[in-house]
N, C-alpha and C positions, 0 to 999 in steps of 0.2 A: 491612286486614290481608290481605296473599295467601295461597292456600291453602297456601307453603311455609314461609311467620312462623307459622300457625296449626298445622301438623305440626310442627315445631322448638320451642316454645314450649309448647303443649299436650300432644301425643301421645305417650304414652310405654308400654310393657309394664306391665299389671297385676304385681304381686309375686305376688298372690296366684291370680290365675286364667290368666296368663298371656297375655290378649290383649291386640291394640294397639290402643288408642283415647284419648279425652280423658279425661285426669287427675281426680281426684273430691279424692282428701285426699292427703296423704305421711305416711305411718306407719314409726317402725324398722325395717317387713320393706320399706321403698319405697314407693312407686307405686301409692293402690289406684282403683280404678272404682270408680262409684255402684254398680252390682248388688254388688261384694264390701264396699264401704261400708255399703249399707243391712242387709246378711246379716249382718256386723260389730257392727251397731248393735243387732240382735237379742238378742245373747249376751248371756247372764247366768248366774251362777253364783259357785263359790268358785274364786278365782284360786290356781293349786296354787305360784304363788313367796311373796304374803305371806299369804293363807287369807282373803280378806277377799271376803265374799259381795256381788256389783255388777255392773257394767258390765265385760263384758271384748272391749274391741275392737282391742287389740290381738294380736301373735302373739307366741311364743320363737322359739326357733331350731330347735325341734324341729315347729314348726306348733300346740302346745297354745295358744288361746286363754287372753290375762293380761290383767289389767285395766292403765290408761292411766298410772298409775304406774311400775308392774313394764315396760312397753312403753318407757315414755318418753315417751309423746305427752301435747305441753304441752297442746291445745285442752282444756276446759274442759267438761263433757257434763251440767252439773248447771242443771234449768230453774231459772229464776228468782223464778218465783211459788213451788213449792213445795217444790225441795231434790231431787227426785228424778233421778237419774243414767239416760240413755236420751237417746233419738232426739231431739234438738230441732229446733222448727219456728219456724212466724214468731214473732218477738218474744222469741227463746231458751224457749219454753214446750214441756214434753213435750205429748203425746197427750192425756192424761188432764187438763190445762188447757187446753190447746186446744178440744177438743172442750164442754169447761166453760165456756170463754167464750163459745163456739157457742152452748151454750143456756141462757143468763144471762139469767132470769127478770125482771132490768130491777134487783133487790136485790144482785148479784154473786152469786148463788146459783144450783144447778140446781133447777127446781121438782122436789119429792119425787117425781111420777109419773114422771119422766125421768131417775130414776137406774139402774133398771134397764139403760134404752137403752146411757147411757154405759158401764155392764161390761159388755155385749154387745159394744158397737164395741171395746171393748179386749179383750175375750177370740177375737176370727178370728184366722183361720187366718193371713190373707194381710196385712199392716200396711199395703205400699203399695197392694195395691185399696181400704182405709178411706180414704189420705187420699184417690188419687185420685177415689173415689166420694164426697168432702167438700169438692171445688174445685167440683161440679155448683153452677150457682147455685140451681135447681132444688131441689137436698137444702139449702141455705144458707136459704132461704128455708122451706122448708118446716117446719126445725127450729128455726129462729128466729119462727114464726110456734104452735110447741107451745109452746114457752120463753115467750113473754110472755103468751102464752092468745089472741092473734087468730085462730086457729086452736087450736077445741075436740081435748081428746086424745076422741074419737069416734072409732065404726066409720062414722056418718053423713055426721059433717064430713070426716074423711080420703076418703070416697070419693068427695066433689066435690071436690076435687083434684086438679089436673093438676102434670103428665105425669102417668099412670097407673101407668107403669112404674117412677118415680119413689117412687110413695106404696106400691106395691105391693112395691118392695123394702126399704122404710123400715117396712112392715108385716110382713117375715119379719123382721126384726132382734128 
C-alpha cells in the first residue's frame, strides 16, 4: 500500500477532537481516534435520551454523552464471559475478566489473596497505563506465577524477583 492508498483509505478528521490521523471506529457524530475512542469507552452514567444507567460512547447533537442505542452504534460492547458493558479486550472480555483469567488459579478462579489486587487494577486512575503495564511479560509472568502459587504471595519470595522494578511496582498496587 502507498503512503497515498493509506491517506485516502485511513486518514480521516477526528469528529470529536478534531485531528487528522488514522481512523479507530465510525460513530453517528463520524470518525473517531483511539485517544477519543478509549476517553469514550470510559463513560458511564444515565443516558439523559432513554435514563438508562451503562455505557455511553456515544454523542447527541448537542456533545452530551448517550449510550450506543440512543447513538445508533450497532458494535456490541457487552463481554462475553460476564455480561458487563465497557472496554473489551482480547477474546471480547472486559478488564475485570481479563485481568481474571490473568490470575486463574489453575480452578478458573482468582485465589482469595489476589482479589484485593484485581480492585486495585480496576480502581486507577489511568485504564490504558493498566493494560499497557499488563502486555509487560514480566508483570504476566509474575502474576501468573501468584495465581497458581509457584511463586509464594511473600515479602521474601517477591524480593527475589526480577526485574525489580517490576515486583516493586506490583508491590505498590
Amino acid at each position: 500500500m502507498t503512503p497515498e492508498e493509506y491517506e485516502r483509505w485511513h486518514v480521516r478528521n477526528c469528529a470529536r477532537c478534531g485531528r487528522r490521523a488514522a481512523k479507530s471506529a465510525e460513530r453517528s457524530d463520524g470518525t473517531i481516534f483511539r485517544t477519543c475512542y478509549d476517553r469514550a469507552m470510559c463513560v458511564r452514567g444515565s443516558c439523559p435520551n432513554c435514563r438508562t444507567d451503562r455505557l455511553l460512547p456515544g454523542l447527541d447533537t448537542v456533545g452530551n454523552s448517550i449510550c450506543r442505542d440512543c447513538a445508533g452504534i450497532t458494535r456490541d460492547f457487552f463481554c462475553d464471559r460476564c455480561s458487563f458493558e465497557g472496554l473489551l479486550l482480547g477474546g471480547r472480555l472486559c478488564e475485570r475478566c481479563t485481568l481474571a483469567r490473568l490470575l486463574d488459579d489453575g480452578t478458573g478462579h482468582v485465589a482469595l489473596p489476589l482479589q484485593p489486587l484485581i480492585t486495585t487494577l480496576l480502581k486507577m486512575d489511568r485504564p490504558k497505563s493498566r493494560l499497557i503495564w499488563l502486555r509487560n511479560p514480566n508483570v504476566v509472568r509474575l502474576l501468573r506465577g501468584l495465581a497458581t502459587g509457584t511463586i509464594p504471595l511473600t515479602h521474601d519470595e517477591l524480593h527475589q524477583e526480577t526485574p525489580w522494578r517490576t515486583v516493586a511496582h506490583l508491590r505498590d498496587c
